[in-house]
N, CA and C of each residue as an Amber inpcrd file, in Angstrom:
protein
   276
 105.7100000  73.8960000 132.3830000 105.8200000  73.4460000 131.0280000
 106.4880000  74.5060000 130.1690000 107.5370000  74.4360000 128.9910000
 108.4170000  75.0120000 128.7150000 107.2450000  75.3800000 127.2010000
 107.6610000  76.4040000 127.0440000 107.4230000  76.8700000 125.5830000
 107.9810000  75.8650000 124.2710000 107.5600000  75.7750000 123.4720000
 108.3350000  75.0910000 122.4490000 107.5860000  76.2030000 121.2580000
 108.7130000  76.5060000 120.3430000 108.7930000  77.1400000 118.7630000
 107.3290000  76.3050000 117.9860000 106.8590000  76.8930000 117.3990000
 106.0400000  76.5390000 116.6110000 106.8650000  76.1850000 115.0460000
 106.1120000  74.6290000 114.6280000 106.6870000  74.3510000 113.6180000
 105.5910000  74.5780000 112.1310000 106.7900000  74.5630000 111.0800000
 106.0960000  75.4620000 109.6080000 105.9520000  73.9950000 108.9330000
 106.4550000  72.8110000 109.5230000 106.2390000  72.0200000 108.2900000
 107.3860000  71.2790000 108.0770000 107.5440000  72.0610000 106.6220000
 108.9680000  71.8890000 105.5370000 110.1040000  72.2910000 106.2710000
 109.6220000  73.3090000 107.2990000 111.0930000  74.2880000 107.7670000
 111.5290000  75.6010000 106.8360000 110.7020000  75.8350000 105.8540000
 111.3670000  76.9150000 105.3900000 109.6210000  77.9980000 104.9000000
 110.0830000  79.1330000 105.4180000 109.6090000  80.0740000 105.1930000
 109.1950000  81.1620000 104.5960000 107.8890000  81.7730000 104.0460000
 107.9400000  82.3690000 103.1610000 108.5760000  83.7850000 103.3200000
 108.9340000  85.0490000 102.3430000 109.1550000  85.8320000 103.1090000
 108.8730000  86.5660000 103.6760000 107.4630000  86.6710000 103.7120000
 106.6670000  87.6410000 104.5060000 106.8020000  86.9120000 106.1190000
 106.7740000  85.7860000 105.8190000 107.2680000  84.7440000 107.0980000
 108.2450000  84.8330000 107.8800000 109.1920000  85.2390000 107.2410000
 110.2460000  85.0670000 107.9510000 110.7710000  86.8730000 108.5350000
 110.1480000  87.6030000 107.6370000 110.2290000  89.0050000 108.0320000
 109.3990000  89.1160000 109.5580000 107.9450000  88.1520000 109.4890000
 106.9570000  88.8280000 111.0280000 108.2420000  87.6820000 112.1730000
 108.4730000  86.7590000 111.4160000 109.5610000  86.0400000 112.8830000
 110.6730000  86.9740000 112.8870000 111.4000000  87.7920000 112.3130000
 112.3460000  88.3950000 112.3660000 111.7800000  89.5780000 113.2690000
 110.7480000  90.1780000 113.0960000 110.5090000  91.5440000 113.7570000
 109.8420000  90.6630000 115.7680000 109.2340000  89.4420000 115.5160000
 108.6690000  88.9810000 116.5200000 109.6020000  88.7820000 117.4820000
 110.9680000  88.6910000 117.2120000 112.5370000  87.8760000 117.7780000
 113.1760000  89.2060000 118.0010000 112.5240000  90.4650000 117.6260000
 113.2760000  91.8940000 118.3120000 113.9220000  92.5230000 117.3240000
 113.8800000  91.9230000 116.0070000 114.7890000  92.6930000 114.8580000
 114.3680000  93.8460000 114.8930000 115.5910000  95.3280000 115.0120000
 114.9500000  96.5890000 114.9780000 114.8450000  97.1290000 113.6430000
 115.8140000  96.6000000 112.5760000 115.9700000  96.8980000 111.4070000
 115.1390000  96.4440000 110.6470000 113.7910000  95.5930000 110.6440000
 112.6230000  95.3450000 110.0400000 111.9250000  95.8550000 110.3320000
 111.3490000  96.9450000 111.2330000 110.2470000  97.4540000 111.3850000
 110.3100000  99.3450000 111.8670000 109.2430000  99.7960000 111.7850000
 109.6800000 101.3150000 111.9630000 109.4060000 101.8590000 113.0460000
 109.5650000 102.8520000 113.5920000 109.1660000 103.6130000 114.9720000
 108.1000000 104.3950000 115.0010000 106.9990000 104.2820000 115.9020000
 105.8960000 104.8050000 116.1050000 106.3910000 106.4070000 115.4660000
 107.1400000 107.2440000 115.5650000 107.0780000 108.7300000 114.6380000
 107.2020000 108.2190000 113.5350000 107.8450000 107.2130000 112.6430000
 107.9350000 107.0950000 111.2700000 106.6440000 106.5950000 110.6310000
 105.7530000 105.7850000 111.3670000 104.2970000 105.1960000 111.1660000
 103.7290000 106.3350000 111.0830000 103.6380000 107.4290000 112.1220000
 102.5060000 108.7530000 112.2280000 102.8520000 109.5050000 110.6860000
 104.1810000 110.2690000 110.6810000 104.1280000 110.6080000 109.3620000
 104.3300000 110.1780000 108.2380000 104.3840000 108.7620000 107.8940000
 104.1680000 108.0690000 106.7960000 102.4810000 108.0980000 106.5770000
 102.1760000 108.1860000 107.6060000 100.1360000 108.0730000 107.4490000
  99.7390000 109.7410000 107.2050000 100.8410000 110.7590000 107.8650000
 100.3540000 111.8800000 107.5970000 100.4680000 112.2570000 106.4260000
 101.6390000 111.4770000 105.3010000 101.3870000 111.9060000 103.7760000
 100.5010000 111.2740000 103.3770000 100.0040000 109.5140000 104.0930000
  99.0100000 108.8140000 102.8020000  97.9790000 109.5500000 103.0820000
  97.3330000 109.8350000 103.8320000  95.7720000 110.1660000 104.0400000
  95.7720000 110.9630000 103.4030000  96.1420000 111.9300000 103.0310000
  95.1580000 113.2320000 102.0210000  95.7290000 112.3050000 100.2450000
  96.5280000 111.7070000 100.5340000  96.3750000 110.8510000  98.9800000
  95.3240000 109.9230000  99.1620000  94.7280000 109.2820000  99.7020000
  93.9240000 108.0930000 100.2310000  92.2870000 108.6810000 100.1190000
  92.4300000 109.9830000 100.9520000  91.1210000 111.0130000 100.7880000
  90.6670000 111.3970000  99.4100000  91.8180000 111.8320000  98.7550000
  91.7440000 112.5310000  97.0090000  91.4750000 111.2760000  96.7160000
  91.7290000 110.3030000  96.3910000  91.0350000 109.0350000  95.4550000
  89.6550000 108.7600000  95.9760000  89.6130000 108.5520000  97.3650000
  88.0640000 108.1120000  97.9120000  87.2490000 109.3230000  97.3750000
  86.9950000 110.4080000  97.0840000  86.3140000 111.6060000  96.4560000
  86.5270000 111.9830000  95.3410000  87.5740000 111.1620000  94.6490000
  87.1880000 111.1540000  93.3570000  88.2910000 112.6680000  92.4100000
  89.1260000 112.9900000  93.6390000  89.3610000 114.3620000  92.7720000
  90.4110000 113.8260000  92.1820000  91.3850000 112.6390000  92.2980000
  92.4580000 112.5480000  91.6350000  92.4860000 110.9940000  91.2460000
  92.3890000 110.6680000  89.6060000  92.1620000 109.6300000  89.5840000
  93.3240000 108.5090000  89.5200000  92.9990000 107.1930000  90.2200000
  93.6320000 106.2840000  90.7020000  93.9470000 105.0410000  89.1320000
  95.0350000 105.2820000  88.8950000  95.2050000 104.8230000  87.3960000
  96.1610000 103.2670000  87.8250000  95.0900000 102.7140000  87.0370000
  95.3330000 100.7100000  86.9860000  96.1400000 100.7600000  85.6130000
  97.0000000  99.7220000  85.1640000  97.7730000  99.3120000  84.1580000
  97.7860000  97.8030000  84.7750000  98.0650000  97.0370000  83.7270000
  98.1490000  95.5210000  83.7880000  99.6050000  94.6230000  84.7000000
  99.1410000  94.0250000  85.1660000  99.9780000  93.6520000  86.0790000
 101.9400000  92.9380000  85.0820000 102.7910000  93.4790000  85.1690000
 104.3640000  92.9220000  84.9190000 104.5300000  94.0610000  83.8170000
 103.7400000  94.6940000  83.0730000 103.9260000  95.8570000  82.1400000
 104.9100000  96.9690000  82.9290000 104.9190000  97.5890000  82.3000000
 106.1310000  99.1060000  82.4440000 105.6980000 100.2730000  83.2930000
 104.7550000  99.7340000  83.4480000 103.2820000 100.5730000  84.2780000
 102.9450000 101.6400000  83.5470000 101.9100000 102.7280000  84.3330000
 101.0290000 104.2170000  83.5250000 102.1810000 104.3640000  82.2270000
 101.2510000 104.9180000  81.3150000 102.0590000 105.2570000  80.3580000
 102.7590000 106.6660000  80.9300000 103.9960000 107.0940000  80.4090000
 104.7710000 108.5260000  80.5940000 104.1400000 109.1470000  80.8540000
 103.0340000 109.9920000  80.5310000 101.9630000 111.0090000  80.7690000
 101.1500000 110.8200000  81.3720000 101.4060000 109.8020000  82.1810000
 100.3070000 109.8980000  83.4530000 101.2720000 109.4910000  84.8990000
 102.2910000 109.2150000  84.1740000 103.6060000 108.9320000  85.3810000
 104.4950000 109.9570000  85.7790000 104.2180000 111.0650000  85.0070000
 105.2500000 112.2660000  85.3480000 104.2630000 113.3330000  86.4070000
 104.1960000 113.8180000  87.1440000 103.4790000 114.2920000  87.5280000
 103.5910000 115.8720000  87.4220000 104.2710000 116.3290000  86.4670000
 104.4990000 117.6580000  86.6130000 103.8390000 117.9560000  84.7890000
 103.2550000 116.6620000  84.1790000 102.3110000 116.8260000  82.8750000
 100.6370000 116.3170000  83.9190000 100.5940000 115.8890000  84.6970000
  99.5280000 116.2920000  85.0290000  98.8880000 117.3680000  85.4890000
  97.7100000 117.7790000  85.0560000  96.9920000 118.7080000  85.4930000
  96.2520000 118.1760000  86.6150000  95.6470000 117.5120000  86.4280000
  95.0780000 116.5970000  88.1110000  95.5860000 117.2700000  89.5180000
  96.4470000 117.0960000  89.5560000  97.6520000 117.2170000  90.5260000
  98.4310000 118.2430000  90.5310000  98.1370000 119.1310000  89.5490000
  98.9370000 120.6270000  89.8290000  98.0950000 121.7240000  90.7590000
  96.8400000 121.5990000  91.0010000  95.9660000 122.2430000  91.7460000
  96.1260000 122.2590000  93.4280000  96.9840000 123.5960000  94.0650000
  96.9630000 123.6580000  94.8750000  96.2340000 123.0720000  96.2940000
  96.5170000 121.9200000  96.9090000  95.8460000 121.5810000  97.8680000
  95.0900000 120.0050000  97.8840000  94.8540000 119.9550000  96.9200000
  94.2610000 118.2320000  96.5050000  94.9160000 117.5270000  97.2740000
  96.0400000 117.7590000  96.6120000  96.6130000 116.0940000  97.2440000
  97.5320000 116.1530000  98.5240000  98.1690000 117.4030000  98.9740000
  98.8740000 117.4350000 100.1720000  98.4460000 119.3820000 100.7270000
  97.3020000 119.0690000 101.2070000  96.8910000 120.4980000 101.8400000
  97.7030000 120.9750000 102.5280000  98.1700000 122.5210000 101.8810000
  98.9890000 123.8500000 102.6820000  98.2660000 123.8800000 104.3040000
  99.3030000 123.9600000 105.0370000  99.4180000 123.7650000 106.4050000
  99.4950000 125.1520000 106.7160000  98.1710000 125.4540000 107.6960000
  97.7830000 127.1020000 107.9980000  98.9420000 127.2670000 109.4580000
């Protein structure tokens, strides 16, 4: 018995839809390579850690707005985040 495609319906797809059939069908240009996954996770986690503990706070603004106001979007007027080590620990 032969495989047959699974059908959506309408025929048309959303795009998160059509991105997992694109990567499922071998597209290499939709998806990343096991080294680009490891150090993409090796910058989030110590950002991911600093919010779960509270040392750097995780700032909400309303959803279609301009987002954080200026002074909380520049990061070189935060003090939060100027403290050696918080958010991306010096590598001994």
């Amino acid at each position: 018995m032969g495989r047959r495609p699974a059908r959506t319906g309408s025929g048309h797809l959303p795009a998160y839809g059509r991105l997992l059939l694109d990567v499922l069908r071998g597209d290499p240009a939709l998806s990343i390579r096991g080294d680009e996954a490891e150090e993409a996770w090796r910058v989030l986690e110590p950002v991911l850690s600093a919010w779960e503990r509270d040392l750097v706070p995780l700032e909400e603004y309303p959803a279609g707005s301009a987002g954080p106001a200026p002074r909380l979007a520049m990061p070189e007027l935060r003090q939060d985040l100027l403290h050696e080590g918080i958010i991306m620990p010096t590598e001994s």
